[in-house]
C-alpha positions in Angstrom: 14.1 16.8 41.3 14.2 12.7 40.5 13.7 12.1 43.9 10.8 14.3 44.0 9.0 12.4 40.5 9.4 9.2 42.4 7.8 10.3 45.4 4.8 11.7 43.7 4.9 8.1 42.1 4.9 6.3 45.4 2.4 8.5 46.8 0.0 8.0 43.7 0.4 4.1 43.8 -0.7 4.4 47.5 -3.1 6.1 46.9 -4.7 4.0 44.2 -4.2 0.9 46.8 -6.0 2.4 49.5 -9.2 1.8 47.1 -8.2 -1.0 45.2 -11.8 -2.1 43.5 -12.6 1.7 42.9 -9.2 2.0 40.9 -10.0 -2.0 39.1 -12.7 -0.9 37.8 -11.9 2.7 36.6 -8.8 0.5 34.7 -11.2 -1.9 33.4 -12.5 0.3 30.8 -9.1 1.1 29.3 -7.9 -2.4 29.5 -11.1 -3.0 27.8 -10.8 -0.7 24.7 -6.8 -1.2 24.8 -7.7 -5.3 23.8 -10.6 -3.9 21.4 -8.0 -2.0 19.6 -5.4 -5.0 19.3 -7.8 -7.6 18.6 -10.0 -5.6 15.9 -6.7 -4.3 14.2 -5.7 -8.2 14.3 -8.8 -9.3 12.9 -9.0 -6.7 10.4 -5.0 -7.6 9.0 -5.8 -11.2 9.0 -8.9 -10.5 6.7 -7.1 -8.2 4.0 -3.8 -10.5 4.2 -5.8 -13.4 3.0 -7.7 -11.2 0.3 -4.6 -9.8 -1.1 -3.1 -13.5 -0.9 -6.0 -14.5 -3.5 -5.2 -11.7 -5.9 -1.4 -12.4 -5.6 -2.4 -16.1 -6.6 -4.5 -14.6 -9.4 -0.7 -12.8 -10.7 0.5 -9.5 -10.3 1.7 -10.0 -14.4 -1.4 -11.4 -15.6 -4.5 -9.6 -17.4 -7.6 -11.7 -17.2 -10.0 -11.3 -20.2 -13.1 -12.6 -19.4 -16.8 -13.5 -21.6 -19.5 -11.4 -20.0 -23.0 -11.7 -21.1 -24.6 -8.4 -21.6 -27.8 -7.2 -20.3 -30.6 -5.6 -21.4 -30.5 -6.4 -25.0 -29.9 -9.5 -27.6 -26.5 -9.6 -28.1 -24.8 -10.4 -31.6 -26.7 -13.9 -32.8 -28.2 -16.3 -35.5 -31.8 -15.4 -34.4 -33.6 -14.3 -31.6 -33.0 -17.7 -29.4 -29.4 -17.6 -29.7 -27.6 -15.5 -28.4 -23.3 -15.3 -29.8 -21.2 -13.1 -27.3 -17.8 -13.4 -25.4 -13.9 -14.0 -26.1 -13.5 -15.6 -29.9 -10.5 -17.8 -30.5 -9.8 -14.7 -33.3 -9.2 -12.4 -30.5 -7.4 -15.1 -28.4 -4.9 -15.3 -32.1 -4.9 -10.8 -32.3 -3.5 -10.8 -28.6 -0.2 -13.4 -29.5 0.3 -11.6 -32.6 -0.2 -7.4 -31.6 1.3 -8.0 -28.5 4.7 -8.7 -28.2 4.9 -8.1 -24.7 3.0 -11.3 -23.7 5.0 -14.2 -22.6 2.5 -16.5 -22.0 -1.4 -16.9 -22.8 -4.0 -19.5 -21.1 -7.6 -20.1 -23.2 -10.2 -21.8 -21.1 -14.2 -22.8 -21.7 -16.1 -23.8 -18.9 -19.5 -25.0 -18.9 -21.6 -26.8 -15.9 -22.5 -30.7 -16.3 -23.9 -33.5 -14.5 -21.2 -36.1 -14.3 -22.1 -39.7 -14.1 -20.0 -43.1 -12.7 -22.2 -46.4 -12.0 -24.8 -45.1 -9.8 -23.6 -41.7 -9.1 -24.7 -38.5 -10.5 -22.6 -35.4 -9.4 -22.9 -31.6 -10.6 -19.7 -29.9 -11.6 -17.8 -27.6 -13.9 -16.6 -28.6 -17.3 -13.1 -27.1 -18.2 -11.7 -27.2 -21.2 -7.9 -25.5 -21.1 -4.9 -25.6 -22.4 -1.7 -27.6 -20.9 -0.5 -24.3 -19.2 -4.0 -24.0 -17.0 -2.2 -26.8 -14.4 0.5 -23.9 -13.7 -1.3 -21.2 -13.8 -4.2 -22.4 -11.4 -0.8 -24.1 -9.2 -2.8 -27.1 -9.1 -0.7 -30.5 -8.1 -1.5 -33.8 -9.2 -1.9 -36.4 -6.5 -3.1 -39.4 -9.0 -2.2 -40.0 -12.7 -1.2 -37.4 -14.6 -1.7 -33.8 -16.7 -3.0 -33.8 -20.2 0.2 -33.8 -22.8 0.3 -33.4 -26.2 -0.7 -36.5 -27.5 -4.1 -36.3 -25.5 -5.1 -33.1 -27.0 -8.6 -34.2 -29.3 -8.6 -37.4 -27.1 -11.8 -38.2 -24.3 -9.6 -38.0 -21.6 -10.0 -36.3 -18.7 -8.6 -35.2 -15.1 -10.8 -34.8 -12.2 -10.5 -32.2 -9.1 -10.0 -34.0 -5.6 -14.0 -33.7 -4.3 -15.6 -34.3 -7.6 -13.4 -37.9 -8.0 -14.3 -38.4 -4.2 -17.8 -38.2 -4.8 -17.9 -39.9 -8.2 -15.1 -43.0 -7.1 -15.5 -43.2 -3.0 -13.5 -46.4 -2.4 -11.7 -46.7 -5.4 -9.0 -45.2 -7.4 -10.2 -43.3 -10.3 -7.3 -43.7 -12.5 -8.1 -45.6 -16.2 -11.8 -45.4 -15.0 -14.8 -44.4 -17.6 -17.0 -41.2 -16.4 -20.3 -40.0 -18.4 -20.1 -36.3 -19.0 -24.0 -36.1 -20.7 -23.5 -38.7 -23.3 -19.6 -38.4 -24.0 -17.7 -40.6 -22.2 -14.5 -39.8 -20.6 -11.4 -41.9 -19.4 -9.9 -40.8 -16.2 -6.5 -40.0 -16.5 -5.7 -37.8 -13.8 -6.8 -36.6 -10.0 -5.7 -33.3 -9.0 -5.2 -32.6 -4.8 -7.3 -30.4 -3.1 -7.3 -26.9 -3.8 -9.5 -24.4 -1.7 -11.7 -21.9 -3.3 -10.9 -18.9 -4.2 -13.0 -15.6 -2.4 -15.0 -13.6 -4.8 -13.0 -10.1 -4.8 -14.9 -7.3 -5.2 -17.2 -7.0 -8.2 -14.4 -7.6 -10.8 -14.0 -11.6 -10.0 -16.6 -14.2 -8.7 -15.6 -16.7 -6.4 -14.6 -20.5 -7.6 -14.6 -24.0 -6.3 -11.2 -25.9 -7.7 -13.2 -28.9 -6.2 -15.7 -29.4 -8.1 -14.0 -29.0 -11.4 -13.3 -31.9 -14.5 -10.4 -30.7 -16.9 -10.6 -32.1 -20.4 -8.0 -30.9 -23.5 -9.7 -27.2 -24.6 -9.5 -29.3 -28.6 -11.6 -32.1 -27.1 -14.0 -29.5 -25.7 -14.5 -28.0 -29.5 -15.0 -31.2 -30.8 -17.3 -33.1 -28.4 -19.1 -30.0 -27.2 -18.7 -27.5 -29.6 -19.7 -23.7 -29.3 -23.4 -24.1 -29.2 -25.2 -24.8 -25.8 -28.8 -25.4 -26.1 -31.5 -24.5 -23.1 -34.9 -26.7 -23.4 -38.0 -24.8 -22.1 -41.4 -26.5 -22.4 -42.1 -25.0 -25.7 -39.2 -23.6 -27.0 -35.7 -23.6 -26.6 -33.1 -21.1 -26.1 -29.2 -20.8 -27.5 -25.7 -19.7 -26.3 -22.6 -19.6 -28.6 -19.5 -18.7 -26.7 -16.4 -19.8 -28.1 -14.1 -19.3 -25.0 -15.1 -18.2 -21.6 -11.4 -16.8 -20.8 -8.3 -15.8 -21.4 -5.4 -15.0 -18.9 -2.5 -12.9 -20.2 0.9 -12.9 -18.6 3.4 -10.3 -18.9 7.3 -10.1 -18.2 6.8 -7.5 -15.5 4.9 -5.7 -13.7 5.8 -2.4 -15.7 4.2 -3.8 -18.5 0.6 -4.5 -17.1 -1.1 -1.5 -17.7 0.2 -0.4 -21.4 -0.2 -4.0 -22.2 -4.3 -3.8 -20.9 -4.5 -0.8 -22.9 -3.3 -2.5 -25.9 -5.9 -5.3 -25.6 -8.7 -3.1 -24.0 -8.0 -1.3 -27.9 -8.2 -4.6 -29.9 -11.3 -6.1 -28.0 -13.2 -2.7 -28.9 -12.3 -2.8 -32.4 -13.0 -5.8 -33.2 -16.2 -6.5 -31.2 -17.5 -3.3 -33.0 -19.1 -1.5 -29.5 -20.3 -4.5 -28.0 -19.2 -4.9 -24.4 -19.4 -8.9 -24.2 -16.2 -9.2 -22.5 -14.2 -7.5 -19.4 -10.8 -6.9 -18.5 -9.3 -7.6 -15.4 -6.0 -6.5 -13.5 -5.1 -8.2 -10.5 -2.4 -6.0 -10.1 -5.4 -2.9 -9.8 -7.5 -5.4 -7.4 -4.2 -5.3 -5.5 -3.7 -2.2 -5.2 -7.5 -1.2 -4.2 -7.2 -3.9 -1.6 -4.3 -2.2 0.2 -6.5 0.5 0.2 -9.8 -1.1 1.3 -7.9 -2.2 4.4 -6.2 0.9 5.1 -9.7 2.3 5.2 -10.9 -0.6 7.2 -8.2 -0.4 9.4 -9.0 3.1 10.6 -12.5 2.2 11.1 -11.8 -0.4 13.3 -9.7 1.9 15.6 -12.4 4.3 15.6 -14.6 1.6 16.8 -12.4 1.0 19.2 -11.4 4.4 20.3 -14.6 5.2 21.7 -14.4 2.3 24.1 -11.4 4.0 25.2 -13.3 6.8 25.0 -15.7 5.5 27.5 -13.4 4.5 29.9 -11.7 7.6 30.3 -14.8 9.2 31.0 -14.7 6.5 33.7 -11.6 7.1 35.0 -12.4 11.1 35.0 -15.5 10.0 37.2 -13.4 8.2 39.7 -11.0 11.1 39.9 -13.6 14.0 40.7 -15.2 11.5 43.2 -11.6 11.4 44.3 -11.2 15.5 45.1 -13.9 15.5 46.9 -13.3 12.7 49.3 -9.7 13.9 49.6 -10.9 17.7 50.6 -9.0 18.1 53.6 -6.0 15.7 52.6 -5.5 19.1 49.5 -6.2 21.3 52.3 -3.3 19.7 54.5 -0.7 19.5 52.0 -1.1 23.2 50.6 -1.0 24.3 54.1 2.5 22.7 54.8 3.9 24.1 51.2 2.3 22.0 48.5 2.0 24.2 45.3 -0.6 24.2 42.8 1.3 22.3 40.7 2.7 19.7 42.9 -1.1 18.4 44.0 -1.9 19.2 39.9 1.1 16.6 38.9 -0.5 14.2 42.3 -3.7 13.9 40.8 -2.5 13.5 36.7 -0.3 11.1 38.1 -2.8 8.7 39.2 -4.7 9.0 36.6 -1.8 8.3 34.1 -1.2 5.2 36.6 -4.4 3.8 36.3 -5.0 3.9 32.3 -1.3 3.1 32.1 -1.9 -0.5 34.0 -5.2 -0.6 32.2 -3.3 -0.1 28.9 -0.9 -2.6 29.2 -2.8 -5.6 31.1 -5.1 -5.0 27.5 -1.5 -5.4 25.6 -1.1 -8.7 26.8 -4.5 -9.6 26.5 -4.1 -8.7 22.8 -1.5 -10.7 22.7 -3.1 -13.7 23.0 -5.7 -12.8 19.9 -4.5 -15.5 18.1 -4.2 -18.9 20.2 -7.8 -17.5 22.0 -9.1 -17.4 18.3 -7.8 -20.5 17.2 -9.3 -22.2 20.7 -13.0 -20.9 19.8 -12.6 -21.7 16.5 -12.0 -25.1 17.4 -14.8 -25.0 19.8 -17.2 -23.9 17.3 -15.8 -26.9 14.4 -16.3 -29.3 17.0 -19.8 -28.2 18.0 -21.3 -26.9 14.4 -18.9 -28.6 11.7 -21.5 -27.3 8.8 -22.0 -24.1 10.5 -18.8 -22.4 10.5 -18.0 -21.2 7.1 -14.4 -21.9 5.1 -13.2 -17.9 5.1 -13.5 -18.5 8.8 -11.7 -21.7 8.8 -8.8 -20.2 7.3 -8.6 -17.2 8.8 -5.6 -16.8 11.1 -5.3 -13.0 13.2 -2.0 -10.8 12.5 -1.5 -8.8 15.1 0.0 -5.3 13.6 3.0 -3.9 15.7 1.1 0.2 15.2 -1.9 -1.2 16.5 -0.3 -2.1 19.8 2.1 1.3 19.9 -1.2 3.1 19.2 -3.4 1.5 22.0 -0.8 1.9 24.7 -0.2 6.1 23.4 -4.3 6.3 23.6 -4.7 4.6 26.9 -2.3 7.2 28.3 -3.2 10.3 26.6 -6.9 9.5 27.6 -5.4 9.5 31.0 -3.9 12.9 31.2 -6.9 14.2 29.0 -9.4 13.0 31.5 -7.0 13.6 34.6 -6.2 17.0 33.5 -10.0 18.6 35.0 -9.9 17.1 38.3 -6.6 17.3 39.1 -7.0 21.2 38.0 -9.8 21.2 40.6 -8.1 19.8 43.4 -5.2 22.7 43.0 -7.6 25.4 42.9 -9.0 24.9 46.1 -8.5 27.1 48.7 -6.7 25.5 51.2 -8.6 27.4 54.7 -11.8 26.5 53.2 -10.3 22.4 52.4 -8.8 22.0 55.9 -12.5 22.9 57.2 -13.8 20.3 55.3 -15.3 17.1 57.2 
């Protein structure tokens, strides 16, 4: 019985040969959709590991309370040019005192500015936090130093790595004076370079760590207050937003969602129906990002399945083409004692041959998703350095073990699917009427 397997082998391999650029190019399809599969699946991981990297650094124990400004109407105010909305340092104190399950609590006001040094103007972000923003945001120092307690009410302040390179090119920033619209500032710090964050979602926007200026959160009150003014030829118009947000942090992860609750509860009360604020769980973002790229995933290798698809229909093509041109070669064999299923298992095994060898040349051109991605990515960096954006820059393939598992299983069961009809058609011939065949 082994014996007779490895002949029908043999024969099929021998077969195959005797029309080598027939049987390349019925293979090419599945090695074709067996690479599409690998390197869509790749593609696809690398994207969703580096979204669900951005949430983890957002903290699967944190609870982000964020100032929204709603729409549609005048929100709580002095008049009808100023509009009051967002976090209050009130609710900032209800959250440390109702809820004993926070372990720490980081309050931060940010507020776009020109920045000014000599002869250069730069636009950035404002920040005005607490200490405990630095380890939060895991930002390092690479000049100077953090704020600490003695600075808090002081004009000091630390500046992110692109806004100090723009403002201080050629020299070191450290003790210098920068204009922040009037107030001036002594440098006291330089952070390194942090890349943005993605926005995620609708839930959180995307930020640039780079072009941030952190000042003490008491120097903010003091030097910029609450009240931000808007000029318009004519008339003016008013914000008052006393902190833009606050980022909750829990012992565990057990304690996220009663925790939410618990603020979501104290927020409503005490801003009296008025949704000027909006609470975020990175642990939910998490969760729905495991999801997304489940989803994702799936759609890929649909995407890719019909490639494979194609090329069995290929491969089925070649086979039929194959019966007929091998008429009197069935009509030979049945005479000397073939069965029906012995020419049925000649034919499937061909077929399984050629999507097999199609299958796994695609492996190990899957294989290679990542160094071939890196290479044109390098290409392209070199050739368009302002063209090819920073999610692409980071990106880096992961090549999923399933994925690989799953295109080798398709590859072959497209080949006994498509290899099934013809090789049924070949044993149903009658074997007087396939000897007589020219």
């Amino acid at each position: 019985m082994r014996g007779s397997y490895w002949q029908t082998w043999k024969l099929a391999i021998k077969s195959l040969l005797l029309q080598k650029l027939r049987a390349g190019l019925a293979a090419l399809g599945i090695f074709i959709g067996t690479t599409t599969v690998i390197w869509l699946v790749a593609m696809g991981e690398g994207v969703g590991y580096q979204a669900q990297q951005q949430i983890k650094d957002l903290g699967s124990t944190n609870i982000i309370v964020r100032s929204i400004k709603p729409a549609g109407k005048e929100a709580k105010g002095d008049n009808d040019r100023v509009r009051r909305y967002g976090i209050l340092r009130a609710d900032y104190r209800r959250f440390l005192t109702n809820v004993p399950t926070i372990i720490r609590a980081v309050q931060m006001r940010e507020l776009r500015r020109q920045f000014h040094s000599k002869d250069r103007f730069v636009d950035g972000v404002l920040v005005g936090c607490s200490d405990n923003y630095f380890e939060l945001n895991r930002l390092s120092i690479a000049r100077g130093r953090w704020f600490q307690p003695q600075d808090h009410g002081e004009n000091v302040i630390v500046l992110a790595h692109g806004l100090a390179q723009k403002l201080f090119p050629l020299e070191n920033p450290i003790g210098k004076p920068v204009w922040v619209e009037g107030d001036v500032y002594k440098v006291i710090g330089q952070t390194r370079y942090r890349s943005a964050s993605a926005a995620i979602g609708g839930s959180l926007s995307s930020r640039e760590f780079d072009r941030d200026a952190y000042i003490p959160l008491e120097t903010l009150h003091r030097r910029v207050g609450d009240f931000i003014m808007e000029r318009r030829p004519g008339s003016f118009t008013g914000e008052i937003v006393e902190l833009s947000q606050v980022t909750l942090t829990v012992a565990t992860i057990d304690d996220v969602d009663a925790t939410a609750a618990v603020v979501e509860r104290l927020l409503a009360r005490y801003h009296k129906g008025e949704k000027d604020y909006d609470v975020v769980v990175p642990k939910e973002l998490l969760e729905q990002a495991e999801r997304t790229r489940a989803m994702f995933n799936m759609l890929l290798v649909v995407i890719a399945g019909i490639s494979l698809l194609v090329g069995g229909i290929g491969i089925m093509n070649i086979m039929l083409a194959t019966v007929t041109e091998r008429t009197r070669e069935i009509g030979i064999r049945r005479a000397l004692g073939a069965t029906r299923r012995h020419i049925i298992a000649q034919f499937l095994t061909e077929s399984v041959v050629l999507t097999a060898a199609g299958g796994l040349l695609g492996v190990l051109c899957g294989l290679t998703c990542k160094p071939i991605f890196r290479s044109l990515r390098h290409l392209a960096i070199v050739l368009w350095p302002d063209a090819v954006p920073a999610v692409v820059r980071e990106l880096e393939p992961r090549i999923a073990p399933w994925s690989v598992l799953l295109s080798v299983v398709i590859a072959v069961a497209v080949g006994v699917l498509f290899g099934v009809y013809p090789a049924r058609k070949a044993a149903n011939m009658d074997p007087i009427e396939a000897l007589r065949h020219d």
